[in-house]
C-alpha positions, -999 to +999 in steps of 0.1 A: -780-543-064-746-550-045-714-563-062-679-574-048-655-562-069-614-572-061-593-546-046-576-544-081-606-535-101-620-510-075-587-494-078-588-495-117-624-482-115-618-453-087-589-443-112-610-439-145-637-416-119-601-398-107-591-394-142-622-370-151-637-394-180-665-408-156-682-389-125-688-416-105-683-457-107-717-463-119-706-446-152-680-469-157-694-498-152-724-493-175-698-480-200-682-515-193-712-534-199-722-515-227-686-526-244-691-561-232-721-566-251-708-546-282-678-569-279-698-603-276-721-591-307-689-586-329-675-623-320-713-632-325-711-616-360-678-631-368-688-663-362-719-665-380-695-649-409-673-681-405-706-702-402-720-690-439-683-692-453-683-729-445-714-734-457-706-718-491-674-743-492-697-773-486-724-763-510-698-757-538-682-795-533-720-807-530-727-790-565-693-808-578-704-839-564-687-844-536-714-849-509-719-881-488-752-894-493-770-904-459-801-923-463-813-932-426-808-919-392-784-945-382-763-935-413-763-904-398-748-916-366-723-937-381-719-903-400-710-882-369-692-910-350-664-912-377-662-877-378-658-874-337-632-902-338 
């Protein structure tokens, strides 16, 4: 596999192999992508945390009676259009 990396991050990279942390660029980037994916299942996780907390809130005013009732699949629509506009 080949990449082109900018001069700025081959810099950055040769300096974390200079600093004695990594032995060779290879290391850091795998310890890169390792911390990208680590990093894009934590946003995943908070998101789904918002998700379910939203969902709690609507089935609480559901439960109090404050749901919409929708009957057809044009309601629905109508539904989503007024909320887009």
């Amino acid at each position: 596999m080949h990449i082109s990396l900018t001069p700025e991050l081959e810099a950055r990279i040769k300096a974390k192999v200079d600093s004695g942390l990594y032995n060779n660029a290879s290391e850091v980037i795998r310890e890169s992508l390792r911390f990208v994916e680590t990093h894009e299942a934590w946003i995943n996780e908070l998101k789904l945390a918002k998700l379910r907390e939203q969902l709690q809130v609507g089935m609480v005013q559901l439960d109090q009676g404050d749901g919409i009732r929708v009957d057809s699949k044009a309601g629905l629509d109508d539904l989503f259009d007024d909320l887009k506009a």
